[in-house]
C-alpha positions as a printed NumPy array, in Angstrom:
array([[ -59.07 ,  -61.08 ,  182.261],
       [ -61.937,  -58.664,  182.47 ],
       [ -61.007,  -56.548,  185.204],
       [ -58.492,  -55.33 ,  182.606],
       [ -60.543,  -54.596,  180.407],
       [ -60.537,  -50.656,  180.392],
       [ -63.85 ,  -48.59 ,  179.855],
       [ -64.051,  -45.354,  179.319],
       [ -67.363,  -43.041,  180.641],
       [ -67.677,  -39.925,  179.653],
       [ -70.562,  -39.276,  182.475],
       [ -70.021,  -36.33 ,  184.724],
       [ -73.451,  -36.051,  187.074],
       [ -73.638,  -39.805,  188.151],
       [ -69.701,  -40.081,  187.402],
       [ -69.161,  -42.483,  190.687],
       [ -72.344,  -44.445,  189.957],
       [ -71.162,  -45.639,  186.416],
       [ -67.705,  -45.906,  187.75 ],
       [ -69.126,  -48.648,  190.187],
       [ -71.294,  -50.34 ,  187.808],
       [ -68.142,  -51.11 ,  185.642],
       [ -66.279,  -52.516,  188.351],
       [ -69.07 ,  -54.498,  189.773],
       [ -69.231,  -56.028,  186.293],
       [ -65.315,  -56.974,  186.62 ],
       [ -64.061,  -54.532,  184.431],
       [ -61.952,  -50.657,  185.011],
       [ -63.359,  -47.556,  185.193],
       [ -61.787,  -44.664,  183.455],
       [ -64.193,  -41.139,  184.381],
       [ -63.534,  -38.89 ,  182.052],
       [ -66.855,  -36.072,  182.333],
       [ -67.353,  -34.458,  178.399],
       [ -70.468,  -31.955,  180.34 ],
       [ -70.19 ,  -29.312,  182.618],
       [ -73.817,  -28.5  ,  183.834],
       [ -74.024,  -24.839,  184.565],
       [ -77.064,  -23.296,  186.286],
       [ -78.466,  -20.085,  184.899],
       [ -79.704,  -16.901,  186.141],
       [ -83.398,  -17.572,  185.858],
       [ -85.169,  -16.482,  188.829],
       [ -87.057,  -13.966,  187.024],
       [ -88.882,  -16.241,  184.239],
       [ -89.38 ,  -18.798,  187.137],
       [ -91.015,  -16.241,  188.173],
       [ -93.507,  -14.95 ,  185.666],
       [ -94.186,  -18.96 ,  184.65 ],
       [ -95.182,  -19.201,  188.776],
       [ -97.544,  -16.005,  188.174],
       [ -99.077,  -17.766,  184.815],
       [ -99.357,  -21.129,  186.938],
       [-101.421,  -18.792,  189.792],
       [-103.33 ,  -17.205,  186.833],
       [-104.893,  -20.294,  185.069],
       [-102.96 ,  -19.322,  181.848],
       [-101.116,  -22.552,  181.332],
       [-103.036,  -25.95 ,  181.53 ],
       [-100.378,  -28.227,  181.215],
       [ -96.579,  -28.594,  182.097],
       [ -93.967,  -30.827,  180.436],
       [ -91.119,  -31.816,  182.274],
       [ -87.847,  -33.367,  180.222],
       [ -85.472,  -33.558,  182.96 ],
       [ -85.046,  -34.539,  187.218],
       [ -82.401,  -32.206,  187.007],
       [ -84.682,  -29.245,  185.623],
       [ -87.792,  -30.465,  187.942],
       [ -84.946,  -29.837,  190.762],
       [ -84.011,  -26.674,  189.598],
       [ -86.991,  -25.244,  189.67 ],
       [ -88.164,  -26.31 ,  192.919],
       [ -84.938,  -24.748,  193.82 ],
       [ -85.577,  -21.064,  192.014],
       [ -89.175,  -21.595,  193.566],
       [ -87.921,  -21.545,  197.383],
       [ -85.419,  -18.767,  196.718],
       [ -88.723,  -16.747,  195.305],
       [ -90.148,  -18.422,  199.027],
       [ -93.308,  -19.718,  196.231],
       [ -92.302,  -23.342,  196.55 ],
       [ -95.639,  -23.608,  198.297],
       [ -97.723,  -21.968,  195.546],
       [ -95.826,  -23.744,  192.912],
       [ -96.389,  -27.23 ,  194.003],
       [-100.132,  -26.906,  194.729],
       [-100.441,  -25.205,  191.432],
       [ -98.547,  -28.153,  189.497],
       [-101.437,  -30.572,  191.599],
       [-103.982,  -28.582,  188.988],
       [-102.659,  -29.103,  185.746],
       [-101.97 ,  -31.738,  183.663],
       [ -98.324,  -32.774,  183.847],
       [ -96.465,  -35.023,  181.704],
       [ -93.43 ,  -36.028,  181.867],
       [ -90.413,  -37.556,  179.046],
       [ -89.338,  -40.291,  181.607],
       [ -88.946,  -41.423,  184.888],
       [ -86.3  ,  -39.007,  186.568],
       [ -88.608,  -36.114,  186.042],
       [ -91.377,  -38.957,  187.378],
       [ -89.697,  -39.93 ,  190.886],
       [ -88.906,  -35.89 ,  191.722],
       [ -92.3  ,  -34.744,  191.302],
       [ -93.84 ,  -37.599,  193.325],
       [ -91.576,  -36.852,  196.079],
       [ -93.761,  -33.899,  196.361],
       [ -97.059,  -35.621,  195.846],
       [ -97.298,  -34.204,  192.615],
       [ -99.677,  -36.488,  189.864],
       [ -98.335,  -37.378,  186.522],
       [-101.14 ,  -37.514,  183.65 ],
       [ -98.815,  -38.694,  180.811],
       [ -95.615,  -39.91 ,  180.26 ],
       [ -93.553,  -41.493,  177.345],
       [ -92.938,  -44.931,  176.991],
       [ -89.51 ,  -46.654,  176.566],
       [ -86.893,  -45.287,  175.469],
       [ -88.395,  -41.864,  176.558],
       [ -87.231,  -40.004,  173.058],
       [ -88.864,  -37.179,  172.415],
       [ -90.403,  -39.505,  169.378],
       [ -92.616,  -41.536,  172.319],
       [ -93.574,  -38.11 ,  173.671],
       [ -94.694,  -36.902,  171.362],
       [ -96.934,  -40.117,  170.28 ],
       [ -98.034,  -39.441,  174.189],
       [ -99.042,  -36.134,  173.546],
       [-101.006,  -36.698,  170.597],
       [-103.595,  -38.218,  172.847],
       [-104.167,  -34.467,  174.748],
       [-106.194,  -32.148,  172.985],
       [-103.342,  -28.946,  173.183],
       [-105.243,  -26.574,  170.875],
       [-105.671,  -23.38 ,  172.325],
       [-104.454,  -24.169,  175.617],
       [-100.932,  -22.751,  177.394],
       [ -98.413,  -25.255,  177.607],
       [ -95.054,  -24.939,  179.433],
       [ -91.915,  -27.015,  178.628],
       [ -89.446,  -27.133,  180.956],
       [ -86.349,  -28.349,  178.936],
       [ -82.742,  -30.055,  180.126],
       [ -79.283,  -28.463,  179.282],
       [ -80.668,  -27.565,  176.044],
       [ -84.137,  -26.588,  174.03 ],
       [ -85.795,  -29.328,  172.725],
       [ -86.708,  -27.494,  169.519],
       [ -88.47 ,  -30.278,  168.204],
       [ -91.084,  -30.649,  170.524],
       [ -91.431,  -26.905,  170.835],
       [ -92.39 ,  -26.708,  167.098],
       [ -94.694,  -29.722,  167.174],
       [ -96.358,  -28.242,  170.374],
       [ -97.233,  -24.602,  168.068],
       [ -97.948,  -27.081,  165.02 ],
       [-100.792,  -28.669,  167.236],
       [-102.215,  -24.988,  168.284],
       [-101.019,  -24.086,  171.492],
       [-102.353,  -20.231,  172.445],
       [ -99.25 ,  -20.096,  174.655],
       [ -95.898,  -21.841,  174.855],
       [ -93.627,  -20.695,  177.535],
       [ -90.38 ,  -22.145,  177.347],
       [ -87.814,  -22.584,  180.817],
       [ -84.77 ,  -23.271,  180.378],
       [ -82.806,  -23.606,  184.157],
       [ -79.46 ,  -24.567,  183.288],
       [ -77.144,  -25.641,  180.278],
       [ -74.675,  -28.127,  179.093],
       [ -71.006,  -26.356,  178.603],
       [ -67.489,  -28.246,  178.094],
       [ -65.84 ,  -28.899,  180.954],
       [ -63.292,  -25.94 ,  181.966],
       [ -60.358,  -28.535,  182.013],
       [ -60.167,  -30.053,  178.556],
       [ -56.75 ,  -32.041,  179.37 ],
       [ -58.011,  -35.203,  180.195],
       [ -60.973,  -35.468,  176.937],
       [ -57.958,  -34.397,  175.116],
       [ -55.537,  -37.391,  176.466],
       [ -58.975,  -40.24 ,  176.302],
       [ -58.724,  -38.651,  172.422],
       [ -55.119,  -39.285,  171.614],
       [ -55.581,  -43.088,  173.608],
       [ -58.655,  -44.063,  171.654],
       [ -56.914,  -43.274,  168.638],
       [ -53.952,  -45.485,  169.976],
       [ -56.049,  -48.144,  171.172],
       [ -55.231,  -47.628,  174.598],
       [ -59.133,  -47.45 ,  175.542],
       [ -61.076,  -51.28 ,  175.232],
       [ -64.411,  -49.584,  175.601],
       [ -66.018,  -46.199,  175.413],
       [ -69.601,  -45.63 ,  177.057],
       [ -72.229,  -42.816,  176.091],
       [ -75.08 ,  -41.849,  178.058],
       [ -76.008,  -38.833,  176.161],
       [ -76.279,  -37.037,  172.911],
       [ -74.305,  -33.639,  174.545],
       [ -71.291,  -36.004,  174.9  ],
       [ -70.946,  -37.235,  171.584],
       [ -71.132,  -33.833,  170.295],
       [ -68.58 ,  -32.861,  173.054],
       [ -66.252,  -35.314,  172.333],
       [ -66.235,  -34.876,  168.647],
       [ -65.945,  -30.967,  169.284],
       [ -62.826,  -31.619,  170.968],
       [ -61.56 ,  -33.697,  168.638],
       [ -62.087,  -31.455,  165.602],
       [ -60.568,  -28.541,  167.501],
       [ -57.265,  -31.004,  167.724],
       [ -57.751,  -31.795,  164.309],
       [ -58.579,  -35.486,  165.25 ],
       [ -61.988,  -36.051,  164.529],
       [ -61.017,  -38.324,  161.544],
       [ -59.212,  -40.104,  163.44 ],
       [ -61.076,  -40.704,  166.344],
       [ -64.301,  -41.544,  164.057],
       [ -61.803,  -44.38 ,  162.662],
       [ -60.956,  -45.239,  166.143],
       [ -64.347,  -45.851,  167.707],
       [ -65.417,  -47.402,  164.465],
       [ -62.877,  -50.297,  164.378],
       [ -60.333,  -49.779,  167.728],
       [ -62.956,  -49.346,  170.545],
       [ -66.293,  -51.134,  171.249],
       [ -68.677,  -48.078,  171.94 ],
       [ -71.858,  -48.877,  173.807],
       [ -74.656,  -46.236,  173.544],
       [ -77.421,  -45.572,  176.224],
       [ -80.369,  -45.333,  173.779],
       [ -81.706,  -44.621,  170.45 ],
       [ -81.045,  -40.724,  170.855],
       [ -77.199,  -41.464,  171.455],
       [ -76.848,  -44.098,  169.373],
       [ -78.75 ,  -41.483,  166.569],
       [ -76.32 ,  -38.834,  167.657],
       [ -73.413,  -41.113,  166.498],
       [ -74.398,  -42.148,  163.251],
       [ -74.552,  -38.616,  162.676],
       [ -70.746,  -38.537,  162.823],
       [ -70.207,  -41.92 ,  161.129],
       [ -69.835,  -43.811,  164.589],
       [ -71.805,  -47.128,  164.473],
       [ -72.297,  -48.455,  168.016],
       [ -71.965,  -52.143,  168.747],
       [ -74.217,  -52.298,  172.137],
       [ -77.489,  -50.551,  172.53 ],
       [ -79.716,  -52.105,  175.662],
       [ -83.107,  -52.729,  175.312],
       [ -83.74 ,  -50.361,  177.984],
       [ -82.497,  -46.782,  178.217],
       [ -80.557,  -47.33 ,  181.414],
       [ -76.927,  -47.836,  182.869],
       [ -76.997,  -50.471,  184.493],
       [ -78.336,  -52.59 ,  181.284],
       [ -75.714,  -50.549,  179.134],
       [ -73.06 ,  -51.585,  180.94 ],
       [ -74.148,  -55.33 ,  181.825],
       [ -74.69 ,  -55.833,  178.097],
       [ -71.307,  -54.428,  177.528],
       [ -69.786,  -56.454,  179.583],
       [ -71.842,  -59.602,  177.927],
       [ -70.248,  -58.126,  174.53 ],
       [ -67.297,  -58.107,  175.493],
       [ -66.843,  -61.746,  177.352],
       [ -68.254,  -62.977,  173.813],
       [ -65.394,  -61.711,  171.684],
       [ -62.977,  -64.331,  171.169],
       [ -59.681,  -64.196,  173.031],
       [ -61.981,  -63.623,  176.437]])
């Protein structure tokens, strides 16, 4: 029966929204969050990037993450410069890694020059930036929960005169470890049909956790031949080969609801279902 079939997210931010996409698919939900996104105390570089914006020193503005674009609009109206900082953005060129970033800024009537195609790696934006002549120009990156160092070194390769980096909140372990620890111990004992990444941070957490309980052996052995895993994209599914984790589903695109309707497809097809 597939509503037995128990899958395990590790997806903390749109924990609930995953959570129904398994069970609309027919099979269990089991939220267990591997990131704890923690704001930082940036109001004073939003600042100074806000007086750059005003002063014509940065021509374009890269945007990684919704969550960041939110973030800053957020640090912006605490500074009461939301205003300024919008009709600034409407003068530069901004690009954007995907479509989260895309739908926030539009909200605000902000226009997006450039964005990366699917899967929105840094890889296709990077091939997106090669079409903008950078050299000599300030560029801003305004990264997720951590820096993207390999854009920021491509960006100085190609000649920027400025690079100013924001960086509005981070990814952290969650500050109750008990239940990572317990999904550990039940992939291991093949207690877990199904384990679903969304991103790179929780494959590192996971594995983190693991080591620290000195089962990160194991639990590579377990995901490898115990548990389907099912990675969002090619960044995850990178992240675990890293570790020796081969993924059997990868969607064609980046998203969860094809992650986990592919899953799902996966697992009707194995025999016994």
């Amino acid at each position: 029966m597939m509503n037995s079939v128990k899958i395990a997210s590790l997806e903390a931010r749109m924990s609930s929204e995953m959570a129904d996409l398994i069970r609309r698919h027919g099979g269990t939900p089991y939220s267990v969050p591997a990131v704890r996104e923690v704001a930082l105390d940036c109001r004073s570089e939003v600042a100074l990037f806000l007086d750059h914006l005003l002063q014509n020193r940065l021509q374009a503005v890269i945007f990684l993450t919704g969550v960041g674009v939110k973030a800053l609009f957020k640090e912006a109206e605490a500074l009461a410069r939301l205003p300024e900082l919008l009709e600034a953005l409407r003068k530069v060129t901004v690009v954007c890694r995907g479509p989260k970033p895309i739908a926030v800024l539009k909200r605000e009537g902000i226009p997006i020059a450039l964005s990366a195609v699917e899967p929105h790696t840094t890889s296709e934006l990077l091939q997106a930036l090669a079409t903008l002549d950078l050299h000599g120009k300030g560029v801003a990156v305004l990264h997720y929960g951590e820096r993207n160092t390999v854009l920021t070194e491509a960006l100085r390769a190609s000649g920027v005169e400025m690079l100013e980096e924001l960086c509005l909140y981070e990814w952290f372990l969650p500050e109750n470890l008990a239940p990572l620890q317990t999904l550990i111990h039940e992939i291991i004992e093949q207690q877990v049909d199904a384990v679903v990444f969304t991103s790179q941070v929780q494959v590192h957490h996971i594995l983190r956790v693991a080591t620290d309980l000195q089962l990160k052996e194991q639990l590579i052995e377990a995901l490898n031949h115990k548990t389907i895993v099912a990675s969002v994209g090619p960044t995850c599914t990178q992240t675990l080969r890293q570790y020796g984790i081969t993924p059997q589903v990868e969607p064609e695109h980046p998203k969860m609801g094809h992650l986990v309707k592919e899953l799902m497809a996966y697992i009707q097809a194995q025999p016994g279902n």
